[in-house]
C-alpha positions in Angstrom: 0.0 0.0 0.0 1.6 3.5 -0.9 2.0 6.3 1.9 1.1 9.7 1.4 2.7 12.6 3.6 0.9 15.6 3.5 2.2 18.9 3.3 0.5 22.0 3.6 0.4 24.1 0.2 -0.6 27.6 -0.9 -4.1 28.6 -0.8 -5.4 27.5 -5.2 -2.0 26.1 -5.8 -1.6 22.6 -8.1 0.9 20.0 -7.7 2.3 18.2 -10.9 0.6 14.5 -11.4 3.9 13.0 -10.3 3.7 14.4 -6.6 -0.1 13.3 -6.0 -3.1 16.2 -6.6 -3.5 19.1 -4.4 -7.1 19.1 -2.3 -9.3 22.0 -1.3 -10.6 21.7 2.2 -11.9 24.5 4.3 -10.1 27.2 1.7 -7.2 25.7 2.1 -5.2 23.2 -0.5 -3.6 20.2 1.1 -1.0 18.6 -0.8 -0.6 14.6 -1.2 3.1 13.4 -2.4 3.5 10.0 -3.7 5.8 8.1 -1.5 7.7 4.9 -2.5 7.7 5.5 -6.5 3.6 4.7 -6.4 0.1 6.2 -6.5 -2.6 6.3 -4.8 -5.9 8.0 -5.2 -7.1 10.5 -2.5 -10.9 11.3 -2.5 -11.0 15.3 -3.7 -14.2 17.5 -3.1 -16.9 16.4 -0.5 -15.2 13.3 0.0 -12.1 14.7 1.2 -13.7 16.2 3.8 -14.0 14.5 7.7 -16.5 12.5 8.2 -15.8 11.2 11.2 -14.0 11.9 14.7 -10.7 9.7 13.7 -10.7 11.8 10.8 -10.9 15.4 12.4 -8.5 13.9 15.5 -6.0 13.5 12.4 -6.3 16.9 11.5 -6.2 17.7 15.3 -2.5 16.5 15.3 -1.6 17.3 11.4 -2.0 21.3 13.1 0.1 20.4 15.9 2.9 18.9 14.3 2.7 21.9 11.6 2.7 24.2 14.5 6.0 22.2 16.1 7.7 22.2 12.4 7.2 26.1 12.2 9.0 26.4 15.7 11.7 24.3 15.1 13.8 24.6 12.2 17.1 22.4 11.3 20.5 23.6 9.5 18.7 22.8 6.1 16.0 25.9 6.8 18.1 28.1 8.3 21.0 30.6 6.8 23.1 31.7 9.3 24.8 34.2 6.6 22.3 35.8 5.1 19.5 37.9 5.6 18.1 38.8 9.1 19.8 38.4 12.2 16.5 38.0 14.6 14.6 35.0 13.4 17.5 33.0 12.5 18.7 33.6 15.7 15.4 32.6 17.4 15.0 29.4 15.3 18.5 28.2 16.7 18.5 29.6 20.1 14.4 28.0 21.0 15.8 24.5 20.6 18.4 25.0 22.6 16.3 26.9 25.2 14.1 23.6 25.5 17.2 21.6 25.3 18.7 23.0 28.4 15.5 22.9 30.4 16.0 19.0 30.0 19.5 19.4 30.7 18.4 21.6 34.2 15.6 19.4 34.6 18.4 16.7 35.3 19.5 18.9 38.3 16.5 19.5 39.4 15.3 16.5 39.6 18.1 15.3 42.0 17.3 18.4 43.8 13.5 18.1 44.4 13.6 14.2 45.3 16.6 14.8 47.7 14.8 17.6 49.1 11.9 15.0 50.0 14.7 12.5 51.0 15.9 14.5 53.8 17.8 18.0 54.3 21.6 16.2 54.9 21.1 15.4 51.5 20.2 17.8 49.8 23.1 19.9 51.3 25.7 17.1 50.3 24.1 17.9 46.8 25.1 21.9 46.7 28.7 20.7 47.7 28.5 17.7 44.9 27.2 19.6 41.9 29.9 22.6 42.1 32.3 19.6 41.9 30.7 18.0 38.9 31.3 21.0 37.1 34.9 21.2 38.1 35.5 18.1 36.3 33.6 19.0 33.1 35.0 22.6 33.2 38.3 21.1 32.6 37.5 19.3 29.4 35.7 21.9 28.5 37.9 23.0 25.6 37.3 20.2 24.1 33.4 20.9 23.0 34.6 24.5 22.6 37.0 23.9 20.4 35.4 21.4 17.9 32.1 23.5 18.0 34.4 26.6 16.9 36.2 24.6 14.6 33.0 22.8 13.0 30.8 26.6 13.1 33.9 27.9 11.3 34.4 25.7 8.5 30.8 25.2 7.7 30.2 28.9 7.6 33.5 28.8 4.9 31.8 25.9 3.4 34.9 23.4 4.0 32.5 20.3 5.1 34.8 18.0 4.9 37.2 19.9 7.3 34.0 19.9 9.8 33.5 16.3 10.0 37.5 15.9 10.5 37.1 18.7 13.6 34.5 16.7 15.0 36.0 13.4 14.8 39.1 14.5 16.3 36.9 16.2 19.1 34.8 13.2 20.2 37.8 11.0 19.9 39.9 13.5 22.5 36.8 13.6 24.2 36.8 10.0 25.7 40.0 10.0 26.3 40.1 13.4 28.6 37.0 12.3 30.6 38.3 9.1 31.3 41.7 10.5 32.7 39.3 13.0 34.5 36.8 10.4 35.6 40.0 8.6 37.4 41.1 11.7 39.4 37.8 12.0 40.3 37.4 8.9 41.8 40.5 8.5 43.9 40.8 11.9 44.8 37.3 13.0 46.3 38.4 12.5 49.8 41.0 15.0 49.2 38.9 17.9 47.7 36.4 17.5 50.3 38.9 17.9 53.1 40.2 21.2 51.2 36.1 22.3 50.7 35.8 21.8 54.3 32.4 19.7 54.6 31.2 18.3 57.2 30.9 14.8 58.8 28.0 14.4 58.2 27.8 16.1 54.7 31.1 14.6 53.1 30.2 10.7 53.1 27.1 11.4 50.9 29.2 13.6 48.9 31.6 11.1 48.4 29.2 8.6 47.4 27.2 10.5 44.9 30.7 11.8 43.2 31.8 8.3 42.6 29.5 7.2 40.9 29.3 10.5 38.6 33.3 10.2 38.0 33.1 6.8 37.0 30.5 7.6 34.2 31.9 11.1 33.1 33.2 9.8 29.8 29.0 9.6 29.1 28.1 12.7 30.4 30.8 14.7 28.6 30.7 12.6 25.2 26.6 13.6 25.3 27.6 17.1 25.8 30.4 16.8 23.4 27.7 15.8 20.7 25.4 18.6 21.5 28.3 21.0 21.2 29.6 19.5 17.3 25.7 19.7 16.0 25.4 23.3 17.4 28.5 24.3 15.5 27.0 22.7 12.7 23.7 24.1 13.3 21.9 21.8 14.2 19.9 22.3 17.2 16.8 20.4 16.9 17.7 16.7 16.7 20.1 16.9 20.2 16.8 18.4 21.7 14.9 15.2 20.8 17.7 13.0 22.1 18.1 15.1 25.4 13.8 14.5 26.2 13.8 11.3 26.0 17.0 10.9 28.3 15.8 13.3 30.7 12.1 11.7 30.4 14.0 8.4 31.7 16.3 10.6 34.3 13.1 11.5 35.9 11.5 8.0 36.0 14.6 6.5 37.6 14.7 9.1 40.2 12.4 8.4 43.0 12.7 4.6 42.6 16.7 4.6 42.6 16.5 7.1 45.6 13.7 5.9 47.4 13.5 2.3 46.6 10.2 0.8 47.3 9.5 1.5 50.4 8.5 5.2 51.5 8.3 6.5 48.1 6.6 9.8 47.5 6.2 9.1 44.0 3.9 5.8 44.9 1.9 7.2 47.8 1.5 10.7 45.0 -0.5 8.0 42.7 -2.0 5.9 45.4 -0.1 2.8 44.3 1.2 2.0 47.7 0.4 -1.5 47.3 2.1 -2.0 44.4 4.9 -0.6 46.6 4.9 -2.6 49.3 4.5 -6.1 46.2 8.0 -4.7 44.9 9.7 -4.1 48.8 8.6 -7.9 49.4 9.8 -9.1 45.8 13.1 -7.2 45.8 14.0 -6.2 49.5 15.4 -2.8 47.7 15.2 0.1 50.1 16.8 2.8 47.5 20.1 4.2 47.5 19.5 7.5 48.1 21.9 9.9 47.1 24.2 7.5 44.9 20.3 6.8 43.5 20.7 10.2 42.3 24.0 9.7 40.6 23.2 6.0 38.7 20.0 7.4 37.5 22.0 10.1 35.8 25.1 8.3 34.5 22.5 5.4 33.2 20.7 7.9 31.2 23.8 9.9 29.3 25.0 6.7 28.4 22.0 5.9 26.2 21.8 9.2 24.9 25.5 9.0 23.6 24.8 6.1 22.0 22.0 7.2 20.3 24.4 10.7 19.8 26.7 8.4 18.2 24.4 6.6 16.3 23.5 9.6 14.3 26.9 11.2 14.3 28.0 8.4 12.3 25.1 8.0 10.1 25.8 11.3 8.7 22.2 12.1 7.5 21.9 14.7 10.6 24.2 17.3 11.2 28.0 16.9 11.3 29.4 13.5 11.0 32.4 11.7 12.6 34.4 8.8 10.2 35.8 6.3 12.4 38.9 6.2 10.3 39.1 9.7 11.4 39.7 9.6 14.9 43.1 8.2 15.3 44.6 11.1 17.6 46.2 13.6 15.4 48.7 16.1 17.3 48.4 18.5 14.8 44.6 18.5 15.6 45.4 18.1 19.2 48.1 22.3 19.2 45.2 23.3 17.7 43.0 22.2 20.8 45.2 23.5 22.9 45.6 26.8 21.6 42.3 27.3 21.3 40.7 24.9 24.4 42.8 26.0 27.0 41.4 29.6 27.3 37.9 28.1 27.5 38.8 25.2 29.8 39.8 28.2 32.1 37.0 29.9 31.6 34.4 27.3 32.7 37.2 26.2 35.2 37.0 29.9 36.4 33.3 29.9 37.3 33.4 26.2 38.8 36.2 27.4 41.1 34.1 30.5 41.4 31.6 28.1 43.0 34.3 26.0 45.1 35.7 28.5 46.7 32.6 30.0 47.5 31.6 26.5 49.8 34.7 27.8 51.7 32.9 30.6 52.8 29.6 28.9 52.9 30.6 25.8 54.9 30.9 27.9 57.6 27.1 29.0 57.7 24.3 26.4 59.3 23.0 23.8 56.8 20.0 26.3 56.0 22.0 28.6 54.1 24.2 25.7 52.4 20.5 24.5 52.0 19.5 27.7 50.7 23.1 28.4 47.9 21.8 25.1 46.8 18.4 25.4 45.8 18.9 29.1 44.7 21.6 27.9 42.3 19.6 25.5 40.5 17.0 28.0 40.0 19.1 30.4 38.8 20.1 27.3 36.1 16.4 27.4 35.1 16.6 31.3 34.6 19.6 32.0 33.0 18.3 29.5 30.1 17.4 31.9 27.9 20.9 33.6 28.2 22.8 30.8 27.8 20.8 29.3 24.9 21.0 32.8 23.1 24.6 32.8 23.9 25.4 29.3 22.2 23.4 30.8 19.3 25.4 33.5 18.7 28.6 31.7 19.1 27.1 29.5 16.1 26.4 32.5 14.4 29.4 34.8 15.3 31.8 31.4 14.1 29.8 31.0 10.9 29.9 34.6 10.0 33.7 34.8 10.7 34.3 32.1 8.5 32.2 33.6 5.9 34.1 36.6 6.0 31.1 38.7 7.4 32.4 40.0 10.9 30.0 43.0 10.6 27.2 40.7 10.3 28.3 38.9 13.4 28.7 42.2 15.4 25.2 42.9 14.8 24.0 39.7 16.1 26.1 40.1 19.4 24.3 43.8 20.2 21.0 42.4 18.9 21.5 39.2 21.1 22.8 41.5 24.0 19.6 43.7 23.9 16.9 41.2 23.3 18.3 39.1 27.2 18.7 42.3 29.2 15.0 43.0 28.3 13.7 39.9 28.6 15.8 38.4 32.0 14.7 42.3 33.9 11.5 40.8 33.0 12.0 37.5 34.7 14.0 39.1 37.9 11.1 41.5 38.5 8.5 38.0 38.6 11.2 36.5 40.8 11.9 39.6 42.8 7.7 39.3 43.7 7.6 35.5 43.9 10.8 34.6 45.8 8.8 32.7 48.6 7.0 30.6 46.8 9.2 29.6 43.9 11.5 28.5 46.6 9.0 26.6 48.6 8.9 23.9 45.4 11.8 22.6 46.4 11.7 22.2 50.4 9.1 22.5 52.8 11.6 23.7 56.0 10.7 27.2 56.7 13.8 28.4 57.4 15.6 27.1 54.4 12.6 28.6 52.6 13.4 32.0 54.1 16.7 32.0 53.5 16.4 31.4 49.8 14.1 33.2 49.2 16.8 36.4 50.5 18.9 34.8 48.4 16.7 35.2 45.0 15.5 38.6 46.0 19.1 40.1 46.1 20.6 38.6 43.0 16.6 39.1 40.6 17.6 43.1 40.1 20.8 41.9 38.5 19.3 39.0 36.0 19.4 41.9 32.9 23.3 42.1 33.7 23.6 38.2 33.1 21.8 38.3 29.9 24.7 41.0 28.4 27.3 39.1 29.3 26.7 35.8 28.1 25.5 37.3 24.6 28.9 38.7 24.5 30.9 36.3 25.8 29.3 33.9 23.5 30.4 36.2 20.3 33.9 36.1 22.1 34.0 32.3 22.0 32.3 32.3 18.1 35.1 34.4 16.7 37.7 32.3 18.3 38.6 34.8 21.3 38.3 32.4 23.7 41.0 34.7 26.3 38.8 37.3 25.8 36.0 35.5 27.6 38.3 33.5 30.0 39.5 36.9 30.9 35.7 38.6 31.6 35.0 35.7 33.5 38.0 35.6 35.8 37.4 39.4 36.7 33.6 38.7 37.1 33.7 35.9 39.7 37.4 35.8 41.4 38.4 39.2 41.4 34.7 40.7 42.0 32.5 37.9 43.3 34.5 36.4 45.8 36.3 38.5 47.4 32.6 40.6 48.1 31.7 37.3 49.0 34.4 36.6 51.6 34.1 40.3 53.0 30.2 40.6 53.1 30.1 37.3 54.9 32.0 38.5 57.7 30.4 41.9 57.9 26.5 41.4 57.8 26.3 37.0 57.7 24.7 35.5 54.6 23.6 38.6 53.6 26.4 39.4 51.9 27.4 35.9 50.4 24.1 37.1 48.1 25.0 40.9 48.0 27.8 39.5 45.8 25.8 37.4 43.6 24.1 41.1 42.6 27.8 43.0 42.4 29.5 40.8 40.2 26.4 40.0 37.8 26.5 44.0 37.1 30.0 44.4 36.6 30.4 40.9 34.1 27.9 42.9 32.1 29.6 46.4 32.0 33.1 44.5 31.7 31.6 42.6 28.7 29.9 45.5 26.7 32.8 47.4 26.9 35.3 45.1 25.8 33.2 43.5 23.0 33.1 48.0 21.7 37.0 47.7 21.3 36.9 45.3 18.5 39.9 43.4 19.2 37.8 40.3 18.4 37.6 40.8 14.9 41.0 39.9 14.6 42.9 36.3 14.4 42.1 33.2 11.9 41.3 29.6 13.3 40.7 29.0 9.8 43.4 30.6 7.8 45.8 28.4 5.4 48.1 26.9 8.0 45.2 25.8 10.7 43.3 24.1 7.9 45.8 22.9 5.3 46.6 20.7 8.5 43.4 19.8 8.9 42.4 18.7 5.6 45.6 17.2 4.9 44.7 14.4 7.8 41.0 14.3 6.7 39.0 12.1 5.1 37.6 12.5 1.2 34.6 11.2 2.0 32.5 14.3 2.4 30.4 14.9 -0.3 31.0 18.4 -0.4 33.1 20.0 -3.0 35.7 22.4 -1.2 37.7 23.0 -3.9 36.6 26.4 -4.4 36.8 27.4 -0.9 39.4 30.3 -0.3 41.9 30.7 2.8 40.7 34.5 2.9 38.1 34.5 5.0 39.4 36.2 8.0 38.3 33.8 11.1 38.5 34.4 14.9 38.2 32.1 18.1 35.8 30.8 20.5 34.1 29.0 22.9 30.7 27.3 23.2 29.3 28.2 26.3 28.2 24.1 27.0 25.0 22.7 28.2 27.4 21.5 30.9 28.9 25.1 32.3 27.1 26.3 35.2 24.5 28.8 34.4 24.7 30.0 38.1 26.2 33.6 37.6 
């Protein structure tokens, strides 16, 4: 039997034979395309029309899944080069707005079911997750410089040069997190001592971080992936592989947590017999904070392999060749030159967090309670920012490569202007709704107090944020990956922390938040002022020497013709701000 896919047409248009005959319903032309090389006949006219409720629920979801494809649009739809700067920016910053709310609703997960575990726990969380980003932050010049390299070389349409970036950045990419994974697991003990947690904290701690480190290669190859499609510009198929891992994140929560006895999750849907028929058939109580950790680690590793899967597949986004991803140390100077700066700045603003715990560990567990929960929301806020901010480091690296570096000055300040409108927005609703947002994630009144001081002091500042990571991200796009290293450095150790360490010994917690609001202000300024001066137009990640090494190692296999393509294109560095860099400024 042949399938027909329909496809919405202009209003009196005709179709040729070939592709099936257009039909008027409603005043409006529905097109039916023959599918498998044979045809079928549709019924046209009266007949066409619903009859029935199956055939009007069809419609139903035909609209939907119209009203999905308008919203999200792949690297085939897009131009990142030409035309306007807003909607294409849009179209590539929505999926990746969606995408990171998966990726914080990973966090938040662990947070709101440890929060119902018990409070302990959910303070050995705001010591473990600072640490988690430690260990990525490291390896984050990695993603930063493949996604660079891949945004460049697409945007000078050198495909084949792409592909060999990204082979030679997922390839480096297992290796680093396994070496990291390593020091992770036999030196925990060591950087809780220096973090100063307590007894009671720093066994759970432990726990949950062993199990993490042992299953980092997963969590940074899925983050790896996301980054090389992004360069590419691809944005929408890593969103569909990040739901259906975070759908399963969320599943295995509660049950790997909980176990089967006391389980919120059963007694929520009134299934505690079915509770109580599991405890007696597997004797499994949960295991509770380490729960936490195997429920994440189990679900990145399926969604690299499904990453992988379609990496090497080829028909979405930017391949890898298998035959390209024998370490090449050519490859490898240019990671470093360009990797380091970024590894220092996500470093930077995971230290930034460390060191803070120094300062926190010395407050009751209500305030460590309270830097905890107020973190993770500000990872849900600062989406927008930091999806706008991978955008434009897509678009900024594409441009460059192009040779348009006007073009990608334009989407900086547009980027910039759009987030300090829109997060004001969102710190005024917060600055109102402190108390309640925070009472979500724990019902103890006094953690709910103190987070809720914590939110109110840092909302004013949330249009700051917004500035700086649009330019920061244009920063990491052209190549100038010091540059943002360099902002970020200033913004959180030479600003935040020291107001943090002051402030807390002059007025308490109080001024641990007062420097939240400080340094979010002055990242801003520091950012708009150094994007002015230009200095990022200049450099080449691109130019002769960079990619005659490149394409000399590469694969032909691409089927792109790059002989045309020119070594004139001026080209600048970057970073790709990751789904995995804390978005707690």
């Amino acid at each position: 039997m042949t399938r027909h896919r329909k496809t919405r047409a202009e209003p009196g248009s005709r179709s040729r034979r070939d592709r099936g005959d257009d039909v008027h319903r409603d005043d409006t032309t529905y097109r039916y395309r023959t599918i498998d090389g044979a045809h079928d006949e549709e019924p046209t006219g009266s007949a066409a029309v619903p009859t029935n409720r199956d055939a009007a629920g069809g419609v139903a979801l035909m609209g939907i899944g119209s009203t999905i494809d308008s919203l999200f649009k792949g690297p085939d739809d897009l131009d990142l080069t030409e035309g306007g700067i807003g909607w294409p920016l849009f179209y590539l910053s929505l999926p990746i707005v969606v995408m990171n709310l998966f990726q914080t609703a990973y966090n938040l997960a662990d947070t709101f079911w440890l929060g119902q575990f018990d409070t302990t726990a959910l303070a050995a969380i705001s010591f473990a997750f600072p640490m988690v980003f430690l260990l990525i932050s490291l390896a984050l010049g990695l993603s930063v410089a493949g996604s660079v390299l891949v945004a460049q070389h697409v945007g000078a349409g050198r495909t084949d040069r792409a592909e060999y970036a990204a082979s030679q950045t997922m390839s480096y990419a297992v290796i680093a997190s396994v070496m990291l994974g390593a020091v992770g697991v036999l030196f925990v003990d060591e950087f809780l001592v220096l973090l100063g947690a307590s007894d009671a904290i720093a066994p759970l701690v432990e726990s949950y971080m062993r199990v993490f480190s042992a299953g980092l290669v997963f969590v940074f190859g899925f983050a790896v992936f996301v980054a090389l499609m992004r360069g590419y510009g691809d944005t929408v198929t890593p969103m569909y592989v990040m739901a259906g891992s975070v759908v399963l994140n969320v599943l295995l929560d509660p049950i790997l947590i909980f176990g089967f006895t006391g389980n919120p999750l059963f007694e929520a849907l009134g299934a505690e017999g079915i509770q109580a028929w599991l405890f007696a058939a597997t004797g499994y109580a949960g295991s509770g904070i380490e729960g936490a950790a195997i429920a994440t680690v189990f679900s990145r590793a399926l969604a690299l392999v499904v990453g992988l899967v379609i990496m090497f597949g080829g028909t979405r986004g930017v391949r890898i060749r298998l035959g390209q991803m024998a370490p090449d140390r050519a490859f490898a100077r240019k990671v470093f030159d360009i990797g380091v700066p970024a590894s220092v700045e996500g470093t930077a603003r995971s230290l930034s967090i460390n060191l803070l715990l120094f300062v926190i560990a010395a407050f009751p567990e209500t305030v460590v309670a309270a830097y905890g929960i107020g973190t993770r929301i500000f990872s849900v806020v600062f989406l927008p920012a930091l999806a706008v901010s991978q955008g434009i480091e897509t678009m900024t690296g594409q441009n460059i490569g192009a040779g348009k570096p006007d073009r990608a000055a334009a989407t900086n300040h547009f980027g910039a202007r759009a987030m300090f409108y829109v997060l004001t927005g969102v710190g005024a609703i917060t600055l109102v709704a402190a108390r309640p947002i925070a009472a979500v994630f724990t019902t103890d009144p006094a953690v709910i107090a103190e987070s809720a001081t914590f939110l109110r002091y840092s909302a004013v500042t949330f249009g700051f944020i917004g500035v700086m990571r649009a330019y920061t991200g244009g920063f990491r796009g052209a190549g100038k990956t010091l540059i943002a290293a360099v902002v970020s450095v200033i913004t959180l150790g030479a600003i935040r922390l020291p107001v943090a360490w002051i402030g807390a010994a002059a007025i308490g917690s109080v001024g641990l938040w007062v420097s939240f609001a400080v340094s979010n202000v002055a990242g801003g300024i520091i950012a708009y002022l150094w994007f002015g001066r230009g200095t990022w137009r200049d450099g080449a990640i691109t130019d002769r020497g960079v990619t005659d090494d490149v394409g000399s190692a590469s694969d032909t296999g691409s089927a792109a013709d790059t002989s045309s393509a020119t070594d004139t294109s001026p080209a600048t560095d970057i970073d790709s701000a990751t789904d995995v860099e804390p978005t707690t400024d």
